[in-house]
Backbone bond lengths (Angstrom), bond angles and torsions (degrees), N, CA, C in turn:
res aa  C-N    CA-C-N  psi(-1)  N-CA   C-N-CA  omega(-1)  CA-C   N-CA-C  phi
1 X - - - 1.449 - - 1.525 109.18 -
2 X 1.272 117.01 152.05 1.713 132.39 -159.75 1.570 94.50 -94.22
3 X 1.380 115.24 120.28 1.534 97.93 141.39 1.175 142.55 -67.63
4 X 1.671 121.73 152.61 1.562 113.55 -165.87 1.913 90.42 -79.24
5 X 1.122 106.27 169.28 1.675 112.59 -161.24 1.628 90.27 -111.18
6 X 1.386 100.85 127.08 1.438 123.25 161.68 1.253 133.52 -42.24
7 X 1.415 109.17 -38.68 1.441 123.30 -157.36 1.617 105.88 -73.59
8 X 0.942 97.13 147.20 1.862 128.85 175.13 1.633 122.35 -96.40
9 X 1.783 112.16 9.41 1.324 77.74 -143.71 1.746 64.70 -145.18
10 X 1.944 104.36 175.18 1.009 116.20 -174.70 1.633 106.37 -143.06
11 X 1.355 129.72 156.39 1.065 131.07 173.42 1.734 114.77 -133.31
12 X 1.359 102.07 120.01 1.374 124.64 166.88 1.622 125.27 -107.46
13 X 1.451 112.61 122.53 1.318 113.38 -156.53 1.900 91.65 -131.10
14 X 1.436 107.04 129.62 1.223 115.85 169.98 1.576 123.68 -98.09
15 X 1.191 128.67 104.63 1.715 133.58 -167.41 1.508 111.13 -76.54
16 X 1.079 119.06 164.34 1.679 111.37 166.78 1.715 85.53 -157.04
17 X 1.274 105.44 126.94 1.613 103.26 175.67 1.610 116.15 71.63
18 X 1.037 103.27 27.34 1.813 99.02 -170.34 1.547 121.84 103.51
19 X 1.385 103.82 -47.79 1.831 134.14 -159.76 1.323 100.31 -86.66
20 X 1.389 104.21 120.44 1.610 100.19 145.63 1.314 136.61 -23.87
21 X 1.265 132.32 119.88 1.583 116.18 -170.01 1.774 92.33 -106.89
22 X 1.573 110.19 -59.84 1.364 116.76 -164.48 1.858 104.34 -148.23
23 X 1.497 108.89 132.98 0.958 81.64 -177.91 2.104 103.27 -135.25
24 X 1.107 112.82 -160.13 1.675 92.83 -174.57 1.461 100.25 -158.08
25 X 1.332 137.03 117.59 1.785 144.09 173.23 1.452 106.69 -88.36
26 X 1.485 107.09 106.60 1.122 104.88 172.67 1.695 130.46 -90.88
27 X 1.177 126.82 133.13 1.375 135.52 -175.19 1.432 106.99 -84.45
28 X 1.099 102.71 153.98 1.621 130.83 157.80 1.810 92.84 -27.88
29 X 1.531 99.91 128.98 1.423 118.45 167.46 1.342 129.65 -156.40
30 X 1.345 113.60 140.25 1.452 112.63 -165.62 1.345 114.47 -86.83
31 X 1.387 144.61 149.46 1.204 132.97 172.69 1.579 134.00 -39.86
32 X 1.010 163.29 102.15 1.681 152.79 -85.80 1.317 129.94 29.01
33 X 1.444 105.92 1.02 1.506 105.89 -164.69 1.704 99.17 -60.47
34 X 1.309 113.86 136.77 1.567 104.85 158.77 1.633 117.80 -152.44
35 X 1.517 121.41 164.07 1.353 107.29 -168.54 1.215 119.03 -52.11
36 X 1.334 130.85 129.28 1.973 118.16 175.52 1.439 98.11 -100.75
37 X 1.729 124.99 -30.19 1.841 120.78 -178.06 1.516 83.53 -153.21
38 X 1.364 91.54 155.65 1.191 116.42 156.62 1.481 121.12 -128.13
39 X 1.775 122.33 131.98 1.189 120.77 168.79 1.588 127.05 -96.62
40 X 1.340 126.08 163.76 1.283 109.14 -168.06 1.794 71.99 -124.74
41 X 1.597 102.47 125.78 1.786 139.20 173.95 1.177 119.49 -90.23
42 X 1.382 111.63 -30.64 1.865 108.93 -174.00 1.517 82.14 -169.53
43 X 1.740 117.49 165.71 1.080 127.01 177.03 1.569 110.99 -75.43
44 X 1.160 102.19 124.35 1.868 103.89 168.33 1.508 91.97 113.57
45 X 2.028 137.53 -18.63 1.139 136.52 -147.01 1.554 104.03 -148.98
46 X 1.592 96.63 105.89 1.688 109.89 -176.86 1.639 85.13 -116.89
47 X 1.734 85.67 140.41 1.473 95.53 166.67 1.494 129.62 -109.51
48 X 1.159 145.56 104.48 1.516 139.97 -168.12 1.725 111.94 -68.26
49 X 1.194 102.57 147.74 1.766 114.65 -165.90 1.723 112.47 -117.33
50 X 1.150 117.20 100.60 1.748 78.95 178.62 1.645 119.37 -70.90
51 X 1.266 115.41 -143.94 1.420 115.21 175.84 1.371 144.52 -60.35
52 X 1.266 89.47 -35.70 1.534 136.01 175.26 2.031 118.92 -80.49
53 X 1.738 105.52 7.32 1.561 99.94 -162.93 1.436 120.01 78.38
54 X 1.394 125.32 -35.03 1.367 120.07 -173.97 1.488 123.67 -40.87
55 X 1.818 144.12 117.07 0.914 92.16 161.27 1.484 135.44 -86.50
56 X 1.458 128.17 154.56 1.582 121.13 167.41 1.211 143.90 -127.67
57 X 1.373 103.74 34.04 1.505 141.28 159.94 1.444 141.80 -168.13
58 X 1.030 138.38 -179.31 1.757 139.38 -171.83 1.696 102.70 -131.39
59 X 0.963 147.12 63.08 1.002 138.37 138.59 1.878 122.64 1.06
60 X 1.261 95.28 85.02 1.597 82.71 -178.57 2.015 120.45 -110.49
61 X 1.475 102.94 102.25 1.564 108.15 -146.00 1.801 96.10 -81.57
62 X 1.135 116.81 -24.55 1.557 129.36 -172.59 1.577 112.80 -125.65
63 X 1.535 125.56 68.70 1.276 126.38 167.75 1.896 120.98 -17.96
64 X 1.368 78.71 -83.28 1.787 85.60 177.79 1.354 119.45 -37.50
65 X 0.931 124.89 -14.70 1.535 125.81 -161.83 1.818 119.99 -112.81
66 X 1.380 82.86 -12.88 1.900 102.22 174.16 1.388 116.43 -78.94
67 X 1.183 105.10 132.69 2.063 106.44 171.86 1.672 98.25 -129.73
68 X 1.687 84.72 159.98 1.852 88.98 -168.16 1.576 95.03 -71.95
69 X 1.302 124.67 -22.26 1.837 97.11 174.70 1.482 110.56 -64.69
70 X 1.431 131.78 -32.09 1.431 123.17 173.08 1.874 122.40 -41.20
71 X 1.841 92.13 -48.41 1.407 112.73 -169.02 1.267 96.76 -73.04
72 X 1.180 138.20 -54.08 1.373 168.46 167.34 1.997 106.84 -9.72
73 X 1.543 89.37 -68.20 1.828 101.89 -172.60 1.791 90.16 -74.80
74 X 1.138 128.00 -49.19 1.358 118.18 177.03 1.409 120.40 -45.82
75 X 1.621 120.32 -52.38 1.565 111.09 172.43 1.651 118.76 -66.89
76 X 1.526 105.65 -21.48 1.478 103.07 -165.86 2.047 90.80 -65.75
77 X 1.474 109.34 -45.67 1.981 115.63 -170.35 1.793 92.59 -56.02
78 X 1.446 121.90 -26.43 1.298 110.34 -165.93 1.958 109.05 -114.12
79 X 1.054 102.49 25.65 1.534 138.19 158.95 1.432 100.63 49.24
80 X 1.860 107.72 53.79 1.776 117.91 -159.20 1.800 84.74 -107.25
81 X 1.342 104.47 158.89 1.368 103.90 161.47 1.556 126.93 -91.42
82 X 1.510 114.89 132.30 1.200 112.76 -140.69 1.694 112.60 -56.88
83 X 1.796 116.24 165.21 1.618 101.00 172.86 1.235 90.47 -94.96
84 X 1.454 90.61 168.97 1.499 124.59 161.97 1.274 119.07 -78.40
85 X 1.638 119.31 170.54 0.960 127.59 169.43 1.590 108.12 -64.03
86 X 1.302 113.32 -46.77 1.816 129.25 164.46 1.562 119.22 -34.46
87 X 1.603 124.05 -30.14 1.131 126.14 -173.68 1.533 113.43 -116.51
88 X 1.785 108.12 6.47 1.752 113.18 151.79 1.498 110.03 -102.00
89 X 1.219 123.72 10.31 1.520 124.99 -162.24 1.587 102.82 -44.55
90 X 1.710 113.24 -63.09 1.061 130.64 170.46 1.628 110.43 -35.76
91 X 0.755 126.29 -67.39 1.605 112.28 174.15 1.232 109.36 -80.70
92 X 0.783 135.52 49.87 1.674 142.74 124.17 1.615 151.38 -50.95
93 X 2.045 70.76 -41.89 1.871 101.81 -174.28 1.659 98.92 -55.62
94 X 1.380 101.62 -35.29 1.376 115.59 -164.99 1.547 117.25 -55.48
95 X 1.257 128.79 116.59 1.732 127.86 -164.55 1.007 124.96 144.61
């Protein structure tokens, strides 16, 4: 039997030519929630804040250059359950 899946979160990835160009993980969000700052955490990985500190997305400006420990320490500060290798597949192509 399957476990039901933890995760909170979604990933949208924009291609140009095949390749990952830019892509963005979205978090848990409340209705109005919207970016108020964004910080940049690691190169290639800005994180969006709403008003409140929350974060509620990953900004990912450099595909190729992301690893799930990057994504990884970011969901653990935003108390997400971690991804998989299965849920960067898509930026993979990238290389």
């Amino acid at each position: 039997m399957r476990r039901p899946s933890m995760r909170n979160y979604s990933l949208s990835v924009t291609f140009r030519r095949g390749k990952p160009l830019v892509a963005y993980f979205y978090l848990p969000r409340r209705p109005g929630d919207a970016s108020a700052r964004t910080e940049k955490v690691e190169p290639g990985l800005l994180v969006d804040y709403a008003g409140d500190n929350r974060p509620i997305g990953i900004e990912i400006t450099a595909p190729s250059q992301v690893n799930l420990e990057a994504i990884n320490r970011i969901f653990s500060a935003a108390r997400q359950t971690p991804a998989t290798t299965d849920d960067l597949a898509s930026l993979a192509v990238a290389g």
